[in-house]
C-alpha positions as CSV (number, residue, x, y, z in Angstrom):
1,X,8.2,3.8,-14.6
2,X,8.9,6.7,-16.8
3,X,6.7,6.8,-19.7
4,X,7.9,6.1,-23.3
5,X,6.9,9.9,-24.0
6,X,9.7,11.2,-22.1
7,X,12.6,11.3,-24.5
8,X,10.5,12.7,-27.4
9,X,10.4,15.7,-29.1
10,X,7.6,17.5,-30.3
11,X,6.8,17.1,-34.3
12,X,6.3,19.7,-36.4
13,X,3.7,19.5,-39.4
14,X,4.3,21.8,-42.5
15,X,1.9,24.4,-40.8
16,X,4.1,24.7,-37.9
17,X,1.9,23.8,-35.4
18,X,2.8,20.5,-33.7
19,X,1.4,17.3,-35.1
20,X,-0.3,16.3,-32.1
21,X,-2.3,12.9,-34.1
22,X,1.2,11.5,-34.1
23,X,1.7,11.7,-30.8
24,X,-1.9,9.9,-30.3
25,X,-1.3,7.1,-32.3
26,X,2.2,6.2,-30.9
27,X,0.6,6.8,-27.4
28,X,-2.2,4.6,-28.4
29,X,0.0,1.8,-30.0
30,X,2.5,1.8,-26.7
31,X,-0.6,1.2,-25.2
32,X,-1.6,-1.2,-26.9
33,X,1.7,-3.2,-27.2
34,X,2.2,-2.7,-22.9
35,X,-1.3,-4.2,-22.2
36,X,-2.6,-6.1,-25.0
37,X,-5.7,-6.8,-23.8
38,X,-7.6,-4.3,-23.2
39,X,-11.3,-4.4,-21.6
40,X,-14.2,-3.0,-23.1
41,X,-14.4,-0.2,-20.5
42,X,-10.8,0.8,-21.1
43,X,-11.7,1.6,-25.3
44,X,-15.2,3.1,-24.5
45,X,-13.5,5.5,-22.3
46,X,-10.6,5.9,-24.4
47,X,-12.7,6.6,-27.4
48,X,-15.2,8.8,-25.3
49,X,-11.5,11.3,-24.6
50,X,-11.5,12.0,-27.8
51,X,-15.1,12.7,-29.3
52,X,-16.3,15.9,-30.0
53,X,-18.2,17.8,-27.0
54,X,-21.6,17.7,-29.4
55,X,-21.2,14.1,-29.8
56,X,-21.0,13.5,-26.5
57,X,-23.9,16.2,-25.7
58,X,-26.3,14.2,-27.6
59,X,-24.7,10.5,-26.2
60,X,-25.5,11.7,-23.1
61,X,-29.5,13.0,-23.9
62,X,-29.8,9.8,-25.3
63,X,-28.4,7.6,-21.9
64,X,-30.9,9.7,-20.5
65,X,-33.7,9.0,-21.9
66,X,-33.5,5.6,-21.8
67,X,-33.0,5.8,-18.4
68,X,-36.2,7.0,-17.8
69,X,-37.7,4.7,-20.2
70,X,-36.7,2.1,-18.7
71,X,-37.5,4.3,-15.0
72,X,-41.9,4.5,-16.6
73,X,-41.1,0.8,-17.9
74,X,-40.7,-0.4,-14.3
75,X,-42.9,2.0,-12.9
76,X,-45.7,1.0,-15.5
77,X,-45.1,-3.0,-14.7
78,X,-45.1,-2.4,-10.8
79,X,-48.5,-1.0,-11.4
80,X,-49.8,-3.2,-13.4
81,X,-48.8,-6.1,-10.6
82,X,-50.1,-3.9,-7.8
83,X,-53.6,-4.4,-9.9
84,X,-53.8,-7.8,-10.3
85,X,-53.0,-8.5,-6.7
């Protein structure tokens, strides 16, 4: 199926250089008008395309760390029943 894209033509902003948010929102609203009903794992990675790489950087760190609090959280609770028994 050939996308809605095809037939399109670049648009030009006053600057000159193309207008590519244009293109993003008709891409997004074509999406959303195809498949209306979209998961929550489809918008978190469509929103993660198009965050900033520091954003991201400092999404990640904190994914990470609480992965390892939750990693000592465990740890600390499988001690504290190794313990008692």
């Amino acid at each position: 199926m050939a996308s809605s894209l095809d037939n399109i033509e670049p648009v030009q902003s006053r600057s000159g250089r193309a207008a590519s948010w244009h293109m993003a929102a008709f891409e997004l609203w074509s999406l959303w008008q195809r498949r209306p009903k979209l998961r929550k794992r489809a918008i978190v990675f469509l929103a993660w395309r198009f965050l900033p790489p520091n954003i991201k950087l400092i999404a990640l760190g904190v994914a990470a760390g609480a992965i390892l609090l939750f990693a000592a959280m465990f740890a600390a609770l499988v001690f504290g029943i190794t313990q008692l028994a």
